[in-house]
DOVOKE-22705 format. One line per field, with one value per atom (N, C-alpha, C, O): x, y, z; chain; residue in one letter; residue number from 1. Coordinates in pm, 1 decimal. Example, Ala and Ser with C-alpha at 12.3 -4.5 7.8 and 13.67 -1.06 7.14 Angstrom:
DOVOKE-22705
X (1319.0;1230.0;1320.0;1423.6;1285.0;1367.0;1290.0;1340.9)
Y (-569.0;-450.0;-330.0;-331.9;-225.0;-106.0;3.0;113.8)
Z (780.0;780.0;780.0;846.5;708.0;714.0;787.0;803.9)
chain (A;A;A;A;A;A;A;A)
res (A;A;A;A;S;S;S;S)
n (1;1;1;1;2;2;2;2)
end
This chain:
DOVOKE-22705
X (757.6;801.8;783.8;807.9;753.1;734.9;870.1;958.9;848.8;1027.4;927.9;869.8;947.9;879.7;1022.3;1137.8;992.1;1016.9;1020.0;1106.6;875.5;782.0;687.6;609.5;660.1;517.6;484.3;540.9;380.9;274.0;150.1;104.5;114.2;-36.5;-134.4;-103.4;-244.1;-317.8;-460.5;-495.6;-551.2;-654.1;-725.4;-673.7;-867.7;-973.3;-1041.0;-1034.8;-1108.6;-1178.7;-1345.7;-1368.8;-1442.8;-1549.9;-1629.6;-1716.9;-1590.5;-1687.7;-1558.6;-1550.7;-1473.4;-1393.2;-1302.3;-1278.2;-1238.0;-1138.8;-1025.9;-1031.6;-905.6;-779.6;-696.8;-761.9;-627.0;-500.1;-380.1;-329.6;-337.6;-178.2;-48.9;-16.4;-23.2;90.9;158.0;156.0;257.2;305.0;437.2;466.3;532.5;675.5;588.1;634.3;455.2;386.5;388.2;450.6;315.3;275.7;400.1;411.0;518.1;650.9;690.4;752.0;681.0;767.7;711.5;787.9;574.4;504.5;522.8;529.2;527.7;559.8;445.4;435.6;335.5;216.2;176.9;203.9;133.6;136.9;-1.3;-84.1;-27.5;-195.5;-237.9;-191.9;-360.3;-460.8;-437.8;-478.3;-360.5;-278.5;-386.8;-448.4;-472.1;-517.3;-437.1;-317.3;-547.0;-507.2;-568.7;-657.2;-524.6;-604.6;-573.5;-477.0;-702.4;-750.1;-719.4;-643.8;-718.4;-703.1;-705.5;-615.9;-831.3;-878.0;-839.5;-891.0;-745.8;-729.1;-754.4;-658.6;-854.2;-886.9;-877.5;-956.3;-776.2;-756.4;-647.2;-616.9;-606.2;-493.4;-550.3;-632.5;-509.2;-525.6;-419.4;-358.3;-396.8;-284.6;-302.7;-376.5;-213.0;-272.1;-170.6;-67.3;-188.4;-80.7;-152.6;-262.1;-36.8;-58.3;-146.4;-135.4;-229.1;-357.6;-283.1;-299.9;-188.7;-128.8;16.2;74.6;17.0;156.3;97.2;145.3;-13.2;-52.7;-103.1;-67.5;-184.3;-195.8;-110.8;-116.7;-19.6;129.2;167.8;214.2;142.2;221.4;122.4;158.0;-20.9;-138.8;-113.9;-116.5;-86.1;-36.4;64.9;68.1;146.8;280.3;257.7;294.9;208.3;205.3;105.3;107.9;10.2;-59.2;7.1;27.2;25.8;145.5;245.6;259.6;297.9;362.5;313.0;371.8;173.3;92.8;87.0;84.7;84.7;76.7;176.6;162.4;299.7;420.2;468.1;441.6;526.2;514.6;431.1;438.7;315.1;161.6;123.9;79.9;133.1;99.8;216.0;328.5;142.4;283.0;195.9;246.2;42.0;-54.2;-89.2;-81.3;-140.2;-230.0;-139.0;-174.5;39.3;85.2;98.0;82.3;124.0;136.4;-24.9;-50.6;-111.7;-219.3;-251.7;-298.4;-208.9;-239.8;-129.0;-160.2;-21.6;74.7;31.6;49.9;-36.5;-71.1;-191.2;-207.0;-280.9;-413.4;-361.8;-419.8;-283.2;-256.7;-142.7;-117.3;-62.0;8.8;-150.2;-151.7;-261.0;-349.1;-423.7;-448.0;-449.9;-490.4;-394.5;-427.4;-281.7;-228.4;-231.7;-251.5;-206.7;-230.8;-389.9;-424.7;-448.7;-610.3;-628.6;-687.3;-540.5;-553.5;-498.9;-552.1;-373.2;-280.2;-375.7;-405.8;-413.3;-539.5;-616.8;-616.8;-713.5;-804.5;-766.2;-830.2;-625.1;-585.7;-543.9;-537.3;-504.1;-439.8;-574.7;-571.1;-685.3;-803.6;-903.9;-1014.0;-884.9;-915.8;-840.4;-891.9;-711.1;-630.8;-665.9;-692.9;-662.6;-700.4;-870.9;-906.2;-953.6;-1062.2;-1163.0;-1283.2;-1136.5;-1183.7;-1338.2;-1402.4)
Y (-125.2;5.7;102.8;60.3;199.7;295.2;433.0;476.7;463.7;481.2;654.2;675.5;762.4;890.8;968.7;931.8;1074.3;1137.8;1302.5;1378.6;1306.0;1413.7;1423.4;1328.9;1492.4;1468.1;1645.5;1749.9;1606.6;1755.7;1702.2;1588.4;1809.5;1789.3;1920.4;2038.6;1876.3;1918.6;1921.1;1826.7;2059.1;2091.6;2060.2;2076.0;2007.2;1969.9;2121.6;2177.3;2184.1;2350.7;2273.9;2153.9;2377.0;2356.9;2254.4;2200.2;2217.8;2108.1;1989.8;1947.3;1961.4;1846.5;1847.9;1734.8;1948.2;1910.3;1949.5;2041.0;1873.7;1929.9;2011.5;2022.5;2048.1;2136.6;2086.6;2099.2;1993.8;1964.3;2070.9;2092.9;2097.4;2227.1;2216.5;2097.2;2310.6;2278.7;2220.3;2139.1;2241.5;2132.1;1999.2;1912.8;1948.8;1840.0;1778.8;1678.8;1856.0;1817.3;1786.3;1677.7;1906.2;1891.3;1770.2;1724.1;1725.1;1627.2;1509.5;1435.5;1490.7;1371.4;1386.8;1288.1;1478.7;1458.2;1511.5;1523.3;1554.5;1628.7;1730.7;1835.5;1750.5;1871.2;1882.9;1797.8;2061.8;2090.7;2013.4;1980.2;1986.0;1886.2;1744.5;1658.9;1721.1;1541.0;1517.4;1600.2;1380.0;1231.9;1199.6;1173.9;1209.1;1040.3;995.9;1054.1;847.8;694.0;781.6;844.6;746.7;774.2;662.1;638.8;590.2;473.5;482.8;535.5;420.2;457.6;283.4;182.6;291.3;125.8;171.5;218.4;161.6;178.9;346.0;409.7;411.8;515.2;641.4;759.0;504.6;581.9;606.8;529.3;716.9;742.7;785.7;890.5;723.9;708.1;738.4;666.8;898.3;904.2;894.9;961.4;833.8;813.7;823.9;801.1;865.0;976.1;828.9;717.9;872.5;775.7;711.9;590.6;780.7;788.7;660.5;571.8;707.6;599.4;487.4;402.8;455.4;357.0;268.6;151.3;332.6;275.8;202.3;84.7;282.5;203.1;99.5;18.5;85.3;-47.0;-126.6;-231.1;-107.3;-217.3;-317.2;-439.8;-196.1;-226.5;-328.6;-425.7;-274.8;-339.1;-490.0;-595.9;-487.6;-614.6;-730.2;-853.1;-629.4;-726.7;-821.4;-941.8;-717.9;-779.3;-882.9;-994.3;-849.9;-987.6;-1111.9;-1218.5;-1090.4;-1225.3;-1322.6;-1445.2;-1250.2;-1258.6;-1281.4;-1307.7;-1262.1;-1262.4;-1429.4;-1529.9;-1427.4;-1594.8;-1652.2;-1753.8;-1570.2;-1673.6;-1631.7;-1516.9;-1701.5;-1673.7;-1589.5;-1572.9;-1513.1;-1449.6;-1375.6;-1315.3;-1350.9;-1248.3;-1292.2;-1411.3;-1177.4;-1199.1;-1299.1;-1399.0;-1225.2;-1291.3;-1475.6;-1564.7;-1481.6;-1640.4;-1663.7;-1784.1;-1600.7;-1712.2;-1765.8;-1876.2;-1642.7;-1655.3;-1773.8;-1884.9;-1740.3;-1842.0;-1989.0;-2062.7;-2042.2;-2166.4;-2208.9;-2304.4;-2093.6;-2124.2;-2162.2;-2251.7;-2112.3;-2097.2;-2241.7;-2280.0;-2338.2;-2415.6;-2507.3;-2594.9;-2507.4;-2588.0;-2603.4;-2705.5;-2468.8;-2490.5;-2563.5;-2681.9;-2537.7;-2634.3;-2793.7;-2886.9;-2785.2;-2954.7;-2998.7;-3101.1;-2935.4;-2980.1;-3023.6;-3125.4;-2886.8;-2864.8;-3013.3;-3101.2;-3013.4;-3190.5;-3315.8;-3377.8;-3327.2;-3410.0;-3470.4;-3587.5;-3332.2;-3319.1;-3404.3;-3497.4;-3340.9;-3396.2;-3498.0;-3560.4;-3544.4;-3702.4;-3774.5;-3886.1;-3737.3;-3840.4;-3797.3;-3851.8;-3715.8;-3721.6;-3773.3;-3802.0;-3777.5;-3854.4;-4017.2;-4083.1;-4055.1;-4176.6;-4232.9;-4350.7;-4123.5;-4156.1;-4136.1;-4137.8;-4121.8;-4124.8;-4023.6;-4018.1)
Z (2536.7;2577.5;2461.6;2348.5;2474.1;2432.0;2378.6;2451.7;2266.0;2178.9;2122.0;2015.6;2264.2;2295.0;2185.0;2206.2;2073.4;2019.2;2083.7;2127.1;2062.1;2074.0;2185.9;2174.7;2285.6;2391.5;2400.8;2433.5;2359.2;2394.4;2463.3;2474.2;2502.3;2588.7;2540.9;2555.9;2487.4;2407.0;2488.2;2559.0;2467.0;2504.4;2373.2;2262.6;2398.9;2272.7;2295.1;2404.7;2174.7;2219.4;2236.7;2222.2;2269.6;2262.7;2218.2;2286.0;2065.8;2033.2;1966.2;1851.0;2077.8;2090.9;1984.4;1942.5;1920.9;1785.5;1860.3;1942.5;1831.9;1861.7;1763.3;1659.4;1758.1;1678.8;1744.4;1856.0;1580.3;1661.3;1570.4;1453.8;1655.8;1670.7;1570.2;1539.8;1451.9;1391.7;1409.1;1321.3;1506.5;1503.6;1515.1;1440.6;1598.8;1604.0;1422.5;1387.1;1340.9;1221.0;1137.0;1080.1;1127.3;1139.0;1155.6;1059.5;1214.9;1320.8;1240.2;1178.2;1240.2;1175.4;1007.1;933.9;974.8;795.8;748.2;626.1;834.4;783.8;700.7;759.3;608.3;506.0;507.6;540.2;447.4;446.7;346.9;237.6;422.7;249.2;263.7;185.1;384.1;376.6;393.9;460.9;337.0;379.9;518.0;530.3;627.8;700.6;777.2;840.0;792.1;860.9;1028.9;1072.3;1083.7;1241.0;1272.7;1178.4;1320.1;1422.8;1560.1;1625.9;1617.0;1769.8;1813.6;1765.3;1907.2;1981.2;2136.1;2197.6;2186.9;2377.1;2374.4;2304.5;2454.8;2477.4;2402.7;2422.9;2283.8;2188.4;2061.3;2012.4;2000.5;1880.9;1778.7;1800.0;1686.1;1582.8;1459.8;1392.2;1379.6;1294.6;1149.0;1156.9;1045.6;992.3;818.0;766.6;778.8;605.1;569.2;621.2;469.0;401.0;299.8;287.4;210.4;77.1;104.0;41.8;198.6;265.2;262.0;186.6;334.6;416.4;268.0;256.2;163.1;48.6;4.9;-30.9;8.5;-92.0;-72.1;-152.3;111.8;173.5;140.4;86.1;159.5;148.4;6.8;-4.1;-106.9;-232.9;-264.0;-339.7;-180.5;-197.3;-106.3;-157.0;-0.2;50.7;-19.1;-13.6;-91.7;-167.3;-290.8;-306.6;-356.7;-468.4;-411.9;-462.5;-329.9;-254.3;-228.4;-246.4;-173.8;-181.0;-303.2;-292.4;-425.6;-536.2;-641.3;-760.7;-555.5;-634.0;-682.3;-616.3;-782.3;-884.9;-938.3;-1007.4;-900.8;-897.9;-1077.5;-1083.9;-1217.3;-1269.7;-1339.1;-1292.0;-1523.8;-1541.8;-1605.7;-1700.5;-1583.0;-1616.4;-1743.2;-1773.5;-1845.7;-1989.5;-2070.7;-2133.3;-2046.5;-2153.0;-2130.8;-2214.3;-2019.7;-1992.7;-1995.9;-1997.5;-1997.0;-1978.5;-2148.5;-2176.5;-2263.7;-2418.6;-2448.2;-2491.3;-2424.1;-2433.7;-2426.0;-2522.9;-2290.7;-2288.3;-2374.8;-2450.9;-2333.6;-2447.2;-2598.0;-2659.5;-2639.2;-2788.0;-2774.5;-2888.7;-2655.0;-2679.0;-2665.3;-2751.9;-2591.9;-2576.0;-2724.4;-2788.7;-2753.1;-2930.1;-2991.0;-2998.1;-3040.9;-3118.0;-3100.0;-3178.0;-2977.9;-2970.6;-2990.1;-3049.0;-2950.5;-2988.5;-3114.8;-3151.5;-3220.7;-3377.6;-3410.7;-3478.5;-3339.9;-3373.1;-3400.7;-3502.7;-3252.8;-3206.0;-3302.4;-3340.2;-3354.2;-3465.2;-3591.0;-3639.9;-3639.3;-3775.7;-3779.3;-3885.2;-3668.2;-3642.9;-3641.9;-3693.8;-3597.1;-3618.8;-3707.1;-3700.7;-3781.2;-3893.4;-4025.5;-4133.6;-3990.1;-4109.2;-4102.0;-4202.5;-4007.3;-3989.2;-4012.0;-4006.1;-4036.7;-4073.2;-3925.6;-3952.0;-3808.5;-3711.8;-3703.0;-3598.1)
chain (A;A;A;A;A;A;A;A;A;A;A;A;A;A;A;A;A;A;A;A;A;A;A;A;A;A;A;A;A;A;A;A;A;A;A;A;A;A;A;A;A;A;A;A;A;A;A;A;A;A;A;A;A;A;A;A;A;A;A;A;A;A;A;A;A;A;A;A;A;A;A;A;A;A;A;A;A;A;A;A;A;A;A;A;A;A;A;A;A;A;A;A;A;A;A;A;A;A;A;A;A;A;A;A;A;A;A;A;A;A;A;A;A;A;A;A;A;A;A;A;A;A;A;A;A;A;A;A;A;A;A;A;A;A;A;A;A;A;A;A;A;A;A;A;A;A;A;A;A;A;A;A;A;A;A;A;A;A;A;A;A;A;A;A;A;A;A;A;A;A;A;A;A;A;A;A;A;A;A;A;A;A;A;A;A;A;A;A;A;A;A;A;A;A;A;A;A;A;A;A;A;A;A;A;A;A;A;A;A;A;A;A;A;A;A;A;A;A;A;A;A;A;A;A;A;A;A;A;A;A;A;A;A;A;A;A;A;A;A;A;A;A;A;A;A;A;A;A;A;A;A;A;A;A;A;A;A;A;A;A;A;A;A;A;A;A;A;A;A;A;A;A;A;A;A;A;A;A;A;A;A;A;A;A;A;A;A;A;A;A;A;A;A;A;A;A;A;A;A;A;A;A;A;A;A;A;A;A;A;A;A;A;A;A;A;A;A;A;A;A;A;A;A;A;A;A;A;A;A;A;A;A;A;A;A;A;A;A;A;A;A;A;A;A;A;A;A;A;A;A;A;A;A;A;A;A;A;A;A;A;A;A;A;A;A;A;A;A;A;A;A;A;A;A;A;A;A;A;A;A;A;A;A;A;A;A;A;A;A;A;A;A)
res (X;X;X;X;X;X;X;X;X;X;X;X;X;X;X;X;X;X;X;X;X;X;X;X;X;X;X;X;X;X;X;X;X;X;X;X;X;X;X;X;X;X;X;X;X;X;X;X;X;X;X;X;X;X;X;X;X;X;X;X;X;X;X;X;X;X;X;X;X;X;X;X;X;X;X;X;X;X;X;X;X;X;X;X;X;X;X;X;X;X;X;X;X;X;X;X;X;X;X;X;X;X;X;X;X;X;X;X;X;X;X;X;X;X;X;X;X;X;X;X;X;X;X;X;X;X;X;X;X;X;X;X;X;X;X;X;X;X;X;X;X;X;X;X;X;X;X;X;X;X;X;X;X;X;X;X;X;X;X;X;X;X;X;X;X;X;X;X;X;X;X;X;X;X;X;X;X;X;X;X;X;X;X;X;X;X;X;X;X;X;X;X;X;X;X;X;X;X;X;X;X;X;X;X;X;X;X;X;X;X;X;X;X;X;X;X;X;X;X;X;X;X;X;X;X;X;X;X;X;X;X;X;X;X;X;X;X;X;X;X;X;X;X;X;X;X;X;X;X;X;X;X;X;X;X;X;X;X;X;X;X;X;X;X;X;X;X;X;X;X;X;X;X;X;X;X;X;X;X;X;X;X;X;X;X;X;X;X;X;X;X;X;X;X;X;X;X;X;X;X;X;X;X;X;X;X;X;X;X;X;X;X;X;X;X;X;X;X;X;X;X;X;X;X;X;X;X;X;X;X;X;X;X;X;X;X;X;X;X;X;X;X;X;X;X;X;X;X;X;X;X;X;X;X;X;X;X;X;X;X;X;X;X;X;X;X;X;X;X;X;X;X;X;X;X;X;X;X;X;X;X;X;X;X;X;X;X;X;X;X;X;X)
n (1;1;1;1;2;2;2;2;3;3;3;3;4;4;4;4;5;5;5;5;6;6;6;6;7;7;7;7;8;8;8;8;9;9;9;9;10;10;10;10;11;11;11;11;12;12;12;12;13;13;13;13;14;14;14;14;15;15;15;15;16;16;16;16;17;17;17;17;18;18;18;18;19;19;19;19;20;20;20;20;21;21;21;21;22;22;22;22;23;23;23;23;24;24;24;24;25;25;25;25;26;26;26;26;27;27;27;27;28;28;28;28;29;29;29;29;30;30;30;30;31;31;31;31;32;32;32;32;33;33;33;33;34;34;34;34;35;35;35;35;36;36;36;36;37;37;37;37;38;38;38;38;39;39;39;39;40;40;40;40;41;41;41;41;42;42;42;42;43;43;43;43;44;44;44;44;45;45;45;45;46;46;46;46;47;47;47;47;48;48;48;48;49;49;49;49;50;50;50;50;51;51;51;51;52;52;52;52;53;53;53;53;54;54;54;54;55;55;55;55;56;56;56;56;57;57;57;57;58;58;58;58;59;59;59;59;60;60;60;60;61;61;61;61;62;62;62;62;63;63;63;63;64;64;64;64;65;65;65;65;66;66;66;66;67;67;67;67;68;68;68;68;69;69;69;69;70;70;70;70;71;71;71;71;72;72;72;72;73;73;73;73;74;74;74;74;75;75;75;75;76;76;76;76;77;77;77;77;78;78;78;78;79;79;79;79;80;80;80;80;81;81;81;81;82;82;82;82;83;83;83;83;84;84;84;84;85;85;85;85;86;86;86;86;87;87;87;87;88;88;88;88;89;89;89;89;90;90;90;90;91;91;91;91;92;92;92;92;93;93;93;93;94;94;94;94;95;95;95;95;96;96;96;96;97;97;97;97;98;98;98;98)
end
């Protein structure tokens, strides 16, 4: 079901552009100069701020990602626990003559 706010009925002019009204733009959060995503599904069209839609893409990505790793500093961290023991390694078979 469908959760109706707002309903206008809109004429396209001559070469098919609409003008949505300003309480319309109002209503949606629209400002001059906005970015936004078109989305055509069958006979509907949905249009929603570009800048928004980023953030969430952003944000849901990072989520995918979240625990995974602890970035530059954990990756130097292990390298440098992997060097030392290598360094260990080394001197232990070289003390022994190896």
């Amino acid at each position: 079901m469908y959760h109706v706010v707002m309903r206008v009925t809109l004429k396209t002019d001559k070469r098919g552009r609409v003008t949505l009204p300003p309480d319309v733009r109002a209503a949606a959060g629209f400002t001059p100069h906005m970015d936004l995503v078109v989305e055509v599904d069958d006979n509907t069209v949905t249009l929603r701020d570009a800048a928004a839609e980023r953030k969430q893409t952003l944000k849901a990505a990072r989520g995918q990602f979240a625990g995974v790793g602890g970035g530059t500093t954990e990756l130097f961290a292990n390298r440098r626990a992997e060097f030392v023991k290598e360094e260990a390694e080394r001197r232990g078979r070289s003390a022994h003559g190896s």
